[in-house]
C-alpha positions, 0 to 999 in steps of 0.5 A: 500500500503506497501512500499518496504524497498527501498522506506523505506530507501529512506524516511528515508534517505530524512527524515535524510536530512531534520531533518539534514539541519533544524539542520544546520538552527537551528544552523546556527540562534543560531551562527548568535544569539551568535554571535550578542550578543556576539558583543552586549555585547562586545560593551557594555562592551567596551563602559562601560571601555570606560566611565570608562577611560574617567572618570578617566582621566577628574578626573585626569585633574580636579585633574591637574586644582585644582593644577595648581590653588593651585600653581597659588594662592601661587605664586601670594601670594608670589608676594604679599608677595614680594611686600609688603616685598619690600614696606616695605624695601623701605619705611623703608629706605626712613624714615631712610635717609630723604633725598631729592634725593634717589637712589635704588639698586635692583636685575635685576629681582626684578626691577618691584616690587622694582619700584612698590613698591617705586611708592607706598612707595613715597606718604606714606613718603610725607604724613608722613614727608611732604616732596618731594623726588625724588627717583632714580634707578640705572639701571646700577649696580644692586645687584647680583642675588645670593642674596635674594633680598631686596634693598639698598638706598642710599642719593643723592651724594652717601654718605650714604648707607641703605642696606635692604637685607637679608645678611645685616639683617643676618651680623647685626645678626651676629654682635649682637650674637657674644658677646652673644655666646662668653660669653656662650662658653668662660665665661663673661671675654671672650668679653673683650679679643676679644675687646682687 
């Protein structure tokens, strides 16, 4: 049985259509299968980038902790350091005036450092002089906040006067270098015209 060119064509044409829409499926499956690795492995890399930045910022915060700890140690070492600066200002003015009654002079906010340190200053002295003294603060006429800190002492009736601050250490200084450089500007005769 042969078949006509019109029954020819027709299977051709039903054969195009068939080949044409398993094309189309095919295709269809290779988008769909692009597609699904395409977002695979876009989510892998933006889980990947995602790590990557969460990395890098707990790095950053571990950084931020490591220098806040650094800071915190030296700001508690130079509080330490303040403090026993202190206690030693206070128990070198104590010794120097050996007086029953003192009264201390402090910076405003050095005050709770001063008053620690005369707390731990005043067994020292009784121990060392076998005496008692009553130390005062002076609360209502504090040193000036420009200065560096330190204290200044005085005896009971306000009389005597031990000033422990850095100014004081830097004029006593000055008044011992004077002479000093007096005489390497101006030759070893110079003293004796200022004095005159």
């Amino acid at each position: 049985m042969a078949l006509s060119d019109a029954d020819m064509q027709k299977q051709i044409k039903h054969m195009v259509a068939f080949i044409e829409q398993e094309a189309n499926e095919k295709a269809e499956e290779i988008d769909v299968k692009a597609e699904e690795e395409f977002n695979i492995e876009k989510g892998h890399l933006v889980q990947t980038q995602r790590l990557k930045i969460m990395e890098y910022y707990e790095k950053k915060e571990k950084q931020i902790e490591q220098q806040q700890k650094i800071q915190m140690s030296n700001l508690m070492n130079q509080a330490r350091l303040k403090v026993l600066r202190a206690g030693d200002d206070l128990t070198t003015g104590l010794y120097q005036l050996l007086e029953p009654r003192m009264n201390v002079r402090c910076r405003k906010q050095d005050f709770p450092l001063v008053k620690a340190a005369v707390q731990k200053a005043i067994p020292m002295y009784k121990i060392a002089t076998k005496k008692d003294v009553d130390v005062q603060f002076n609360r209502e006429a504090y040193l000036p906040e420009e200065i560096a800190g330190g204290v200044e002492i005085y005896n009971g009736d306000r009389k005597i006067k031990v000033s422990n601050t850095l100014e004081s250490w830097l004029d006593l200084i000055a008044q011992q270098i004077v002479p000093e450089v007096q005489g390497a500007l101006f030759g070893a005769n110079a003293n004796r015209k200022f004095l005159d």
